[in-house]
C-alpha positions as a Python dict, from the first residue, in 0.01 Angstrom:
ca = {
    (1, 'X'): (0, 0, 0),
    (2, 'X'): (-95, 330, 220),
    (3, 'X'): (151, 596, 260),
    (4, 'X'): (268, 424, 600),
    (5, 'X'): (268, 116, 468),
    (6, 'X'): (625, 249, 241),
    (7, 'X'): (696, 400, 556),
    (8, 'X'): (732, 104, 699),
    (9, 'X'): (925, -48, 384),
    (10, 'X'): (1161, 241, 415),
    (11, 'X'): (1237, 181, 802),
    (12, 'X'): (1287, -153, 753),
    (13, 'X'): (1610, -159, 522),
    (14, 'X'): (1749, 72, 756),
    (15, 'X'): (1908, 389, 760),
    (16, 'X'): (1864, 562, 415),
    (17, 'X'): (1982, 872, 227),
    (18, 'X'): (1744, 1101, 68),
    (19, 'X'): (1972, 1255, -180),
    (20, 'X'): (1907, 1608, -272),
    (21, 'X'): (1900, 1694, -675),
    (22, 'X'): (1927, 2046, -649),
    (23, 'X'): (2306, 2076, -584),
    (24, 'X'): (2319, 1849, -934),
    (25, 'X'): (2431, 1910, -1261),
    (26, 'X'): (2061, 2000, -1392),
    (27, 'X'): (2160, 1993, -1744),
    (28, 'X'): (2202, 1647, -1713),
    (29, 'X'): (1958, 1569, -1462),
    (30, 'X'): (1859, 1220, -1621),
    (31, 'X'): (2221, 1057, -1616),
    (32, 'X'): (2294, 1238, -1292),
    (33, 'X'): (1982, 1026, -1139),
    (34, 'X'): (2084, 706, -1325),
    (35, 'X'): (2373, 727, -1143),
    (36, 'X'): (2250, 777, -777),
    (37, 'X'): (2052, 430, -884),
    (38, 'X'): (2324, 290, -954),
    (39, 'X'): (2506, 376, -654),
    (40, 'X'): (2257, 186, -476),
    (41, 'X'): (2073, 480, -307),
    (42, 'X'): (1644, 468, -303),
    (43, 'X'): (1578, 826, -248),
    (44, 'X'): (1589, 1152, -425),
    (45, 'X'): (1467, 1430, -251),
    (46, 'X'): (1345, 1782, -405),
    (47, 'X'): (1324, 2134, -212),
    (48, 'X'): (1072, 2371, -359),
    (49, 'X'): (1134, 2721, -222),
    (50, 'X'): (856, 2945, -351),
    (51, 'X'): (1055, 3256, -237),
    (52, 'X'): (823, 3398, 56),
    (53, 'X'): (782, 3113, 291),
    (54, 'X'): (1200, 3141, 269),
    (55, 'X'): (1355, 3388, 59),
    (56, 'X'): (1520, 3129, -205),
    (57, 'X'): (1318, 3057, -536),
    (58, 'X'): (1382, 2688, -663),
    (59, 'X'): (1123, 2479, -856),
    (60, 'X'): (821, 2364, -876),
    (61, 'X'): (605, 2050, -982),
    (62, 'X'): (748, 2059, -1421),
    (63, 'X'): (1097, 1964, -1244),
    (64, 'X'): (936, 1679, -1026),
    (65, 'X'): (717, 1546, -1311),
    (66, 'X'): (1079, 1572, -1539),
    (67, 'X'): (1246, 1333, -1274),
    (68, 'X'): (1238, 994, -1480),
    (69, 'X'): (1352, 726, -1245),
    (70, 'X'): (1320, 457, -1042),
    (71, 'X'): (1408, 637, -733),
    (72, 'X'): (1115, 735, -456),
    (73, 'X'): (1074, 1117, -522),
    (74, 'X'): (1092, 1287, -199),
    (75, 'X'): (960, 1629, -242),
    (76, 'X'): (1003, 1931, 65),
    (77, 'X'): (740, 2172, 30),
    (78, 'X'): (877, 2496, 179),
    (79, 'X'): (617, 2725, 55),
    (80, 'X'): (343, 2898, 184),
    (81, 'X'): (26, 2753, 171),
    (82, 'X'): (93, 2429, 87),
    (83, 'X'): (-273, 2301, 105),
    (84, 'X'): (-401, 2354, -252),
    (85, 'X'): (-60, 2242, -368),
    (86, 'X'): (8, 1925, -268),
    (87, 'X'): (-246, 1742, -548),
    (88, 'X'): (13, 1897, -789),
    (89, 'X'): (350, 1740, -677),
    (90, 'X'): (144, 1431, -600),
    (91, 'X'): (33, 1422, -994),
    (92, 'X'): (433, 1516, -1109),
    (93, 'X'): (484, 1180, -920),
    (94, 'X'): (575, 1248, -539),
    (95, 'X'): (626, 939, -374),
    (96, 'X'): (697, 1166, 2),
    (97, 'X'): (490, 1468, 37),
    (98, 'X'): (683, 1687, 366),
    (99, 'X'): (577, 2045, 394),
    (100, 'X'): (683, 2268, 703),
    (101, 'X'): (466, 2313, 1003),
    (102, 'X'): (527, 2693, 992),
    (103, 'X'): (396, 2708, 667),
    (104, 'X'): (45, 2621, 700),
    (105, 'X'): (-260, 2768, 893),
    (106, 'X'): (-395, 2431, 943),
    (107, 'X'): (-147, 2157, 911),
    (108, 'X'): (-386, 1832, 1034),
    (109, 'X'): (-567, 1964, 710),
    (110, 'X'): (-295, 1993, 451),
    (111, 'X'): (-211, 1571, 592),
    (112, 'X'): (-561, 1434, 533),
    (113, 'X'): (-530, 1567, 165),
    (114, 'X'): (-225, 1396, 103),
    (115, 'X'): (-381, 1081, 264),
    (116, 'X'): (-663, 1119, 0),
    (117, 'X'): (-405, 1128, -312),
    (118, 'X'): (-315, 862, -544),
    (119, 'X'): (43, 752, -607),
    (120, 'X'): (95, 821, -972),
    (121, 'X'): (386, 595, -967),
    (122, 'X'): (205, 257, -825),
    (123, 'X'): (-133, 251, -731),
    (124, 'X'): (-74, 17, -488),
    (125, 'X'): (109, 273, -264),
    (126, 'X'): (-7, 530, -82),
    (127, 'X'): (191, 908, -18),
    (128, 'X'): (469, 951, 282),
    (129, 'X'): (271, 1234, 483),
    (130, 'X'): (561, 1428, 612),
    (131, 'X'): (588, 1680, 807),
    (132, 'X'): (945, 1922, 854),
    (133, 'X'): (976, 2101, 1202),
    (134, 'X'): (1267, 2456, 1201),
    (135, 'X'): (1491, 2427, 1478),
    (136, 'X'): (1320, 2743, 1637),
    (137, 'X'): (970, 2596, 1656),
    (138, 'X'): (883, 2359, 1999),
    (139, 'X'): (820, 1974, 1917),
    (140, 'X'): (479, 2061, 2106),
    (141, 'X'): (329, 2133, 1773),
    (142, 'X'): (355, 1751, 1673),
    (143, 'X'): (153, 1515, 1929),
    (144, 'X'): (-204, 1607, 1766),
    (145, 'X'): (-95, 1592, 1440),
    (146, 'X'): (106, 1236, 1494),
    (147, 'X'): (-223, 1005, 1401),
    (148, 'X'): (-193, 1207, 1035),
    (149, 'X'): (180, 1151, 1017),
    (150, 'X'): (416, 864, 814),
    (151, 'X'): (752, 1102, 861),
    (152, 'X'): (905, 1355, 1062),
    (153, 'X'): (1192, 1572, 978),
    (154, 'X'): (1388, 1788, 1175),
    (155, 'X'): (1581, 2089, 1028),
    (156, 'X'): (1930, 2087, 1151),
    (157, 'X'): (1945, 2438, 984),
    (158, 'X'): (1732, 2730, 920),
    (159, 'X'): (1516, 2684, 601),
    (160, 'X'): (1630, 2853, 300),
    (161, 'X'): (2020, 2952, 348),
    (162, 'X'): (2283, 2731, 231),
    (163, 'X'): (2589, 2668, 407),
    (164, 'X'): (2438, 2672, 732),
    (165, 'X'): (2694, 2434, 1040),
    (166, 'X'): (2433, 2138, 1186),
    (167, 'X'): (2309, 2279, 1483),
    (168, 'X'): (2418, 2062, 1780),
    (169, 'X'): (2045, 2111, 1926),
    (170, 'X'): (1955, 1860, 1695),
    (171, 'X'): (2068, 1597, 1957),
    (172, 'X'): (1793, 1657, 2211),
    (173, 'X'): (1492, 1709, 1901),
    (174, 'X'): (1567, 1373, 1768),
    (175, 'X'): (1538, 1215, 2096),
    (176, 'X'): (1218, 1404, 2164),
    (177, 'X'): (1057, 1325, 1837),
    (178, 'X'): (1192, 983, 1887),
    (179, 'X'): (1012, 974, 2215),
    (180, 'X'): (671, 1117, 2075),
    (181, 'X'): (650, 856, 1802),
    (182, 'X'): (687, 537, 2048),
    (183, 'X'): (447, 680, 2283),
    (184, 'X'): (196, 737, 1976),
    (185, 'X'): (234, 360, 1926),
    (186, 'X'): (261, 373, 1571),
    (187, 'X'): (570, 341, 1270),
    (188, 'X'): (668, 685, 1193),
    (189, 'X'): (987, 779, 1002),
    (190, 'X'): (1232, 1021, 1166),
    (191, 'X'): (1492, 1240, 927),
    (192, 'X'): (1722, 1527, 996),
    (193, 'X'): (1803, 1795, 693),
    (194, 'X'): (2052, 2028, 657),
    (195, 'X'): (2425, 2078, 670),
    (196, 'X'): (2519, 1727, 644),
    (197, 'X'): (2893, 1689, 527),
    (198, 'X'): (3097, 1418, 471),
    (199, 'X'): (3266, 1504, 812),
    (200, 'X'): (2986, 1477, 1039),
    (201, 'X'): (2778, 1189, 894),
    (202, 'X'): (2909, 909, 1155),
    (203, 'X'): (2789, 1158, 1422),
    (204, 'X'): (2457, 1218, 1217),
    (205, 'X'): (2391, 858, 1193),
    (206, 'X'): (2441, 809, 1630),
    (207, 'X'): (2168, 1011, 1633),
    (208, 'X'): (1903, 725, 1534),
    (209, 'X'): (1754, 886, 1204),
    (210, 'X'): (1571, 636, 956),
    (211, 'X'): (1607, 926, 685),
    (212, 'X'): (1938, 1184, 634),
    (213, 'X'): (1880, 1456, 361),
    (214, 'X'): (2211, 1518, 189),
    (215, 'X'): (2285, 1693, -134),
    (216, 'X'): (2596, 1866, -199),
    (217, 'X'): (2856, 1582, 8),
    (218, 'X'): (2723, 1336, -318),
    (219, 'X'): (2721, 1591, -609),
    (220, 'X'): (3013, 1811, -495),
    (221, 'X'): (3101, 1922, -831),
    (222, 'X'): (3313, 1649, -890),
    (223, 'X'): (3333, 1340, -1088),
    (224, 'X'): (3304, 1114, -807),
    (225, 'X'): (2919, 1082, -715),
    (226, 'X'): (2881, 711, -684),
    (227, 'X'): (3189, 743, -462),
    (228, 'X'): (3026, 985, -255),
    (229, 'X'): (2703, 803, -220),
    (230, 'X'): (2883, 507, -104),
    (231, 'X'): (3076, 661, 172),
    (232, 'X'): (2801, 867, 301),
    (233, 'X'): (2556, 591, 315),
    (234, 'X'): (2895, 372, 478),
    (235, 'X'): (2901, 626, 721),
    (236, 'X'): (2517, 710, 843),
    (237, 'X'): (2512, 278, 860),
    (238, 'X'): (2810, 293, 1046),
    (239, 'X'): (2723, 541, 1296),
    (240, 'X'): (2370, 458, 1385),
}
């Protein structure tokens, strides 16, 4: 199975969450996962800020290796350079390879070397070839690079600042991208990222997304992540 072919197997079950880790309890990363499975999601997703592509410093390819589950590992490269760095995350298991467009000199490079990387976790499946677009940069950049492409995602925020308010521009971009992708004639996946609360996520899920990026609406410090899960994956379903 290529890279789009789990695209594909992704779209088809309909809107998911890709829930983010980092806003976990990391000391107890392995029952903190076991319970996302449980709650029924398929996704776990993993930013890795390298501290000059965006000022914060998060982790790197020992804490996507560490991730034992059955989840798909969703990792978002927001470093610079990702080019000789993608074989890495794509040995620590990466099931979804996304790095930003910004980041990279020549991004229709850094996509045919995740196309040539094994799956550690199944050999049958190919790598998601994502790319992530900032809300400042025009949607221009993606028609040549769409024949190299499994997933888009849209920033609803500005990489690398927490607490950020979804920007209401984010609207228009997912209609463009959605636009782009049917003219290209082929099954891309479309996500949004950042500042996705449990009060917005019926509106989030109107806007059409295959893939939402959540993190601290599941693990918000309290006991109640399975909880969470539920009713943000109730509400993107609902919504859409």
């Amino acid at each position: 199975m290529r890279g789009a072919d789990l695209a594909a197997r992704l779209k088809s079950g309909g809107p998911q969450l890709s829930v983010g880790i980092l806003t976990a309890d990391l000391g107890r990363m392995a029952d903190e996962l076991a319970r996302l499975e449980a709650a029924g999601m398929t996704v776990v997703h993993t930013d890795v800020m390298d501290g000059v592509f965006c000022p914060m410093l998060t982790v790197g390819e020992p804490f996507v290796r560490a991730q034992r589950t059955s989840l798909l590992k969703d990792v978002h490269l927001m470093i610079d350079e990702p080019l000789d760095k993608v074989a890495m995350f794509a040995r620590a298991g990466a099931d979804m390879i996304t790095f930003q467009v910004e980041s990279a000199r020549n991004p229709h490079r850094v996509l045919q070397a995740i196309s040539s990387l094994a799956n550690e976790n199944d050999a049958s499946r190919g790598i998601i070839r994502g790319l992530a677009i900032s809300p400042g940069t025009p949607l221009e950049v993606l028609p040549p690079l769409l024949d190299e492409l499994d997933y888009v995602m849209l920033l609803a925020i500005n990489p690398g600042w927490g607490g950020q308010k979804f920007l209401a521009s984010t609207e228009a971009r997912v209609a463009g991208v959605r636009a782009m992708v049917t003219a290209s004639g082929r099954e891309i996946l479309v996500g949004i990222d950042g500042g996705v609360t449990k009060a917005n996520i019926r509106e989030v899920g109107a806007l059409g997304a295959d893939l939402v990026v959540t993190g601290s609406a599941v693990f918000d410090g309290t006991s109640e992540i399975e909880a969470n899960a539920a009713f943000m994956l109730e509400g993107l379903r609902a919504g859409a």
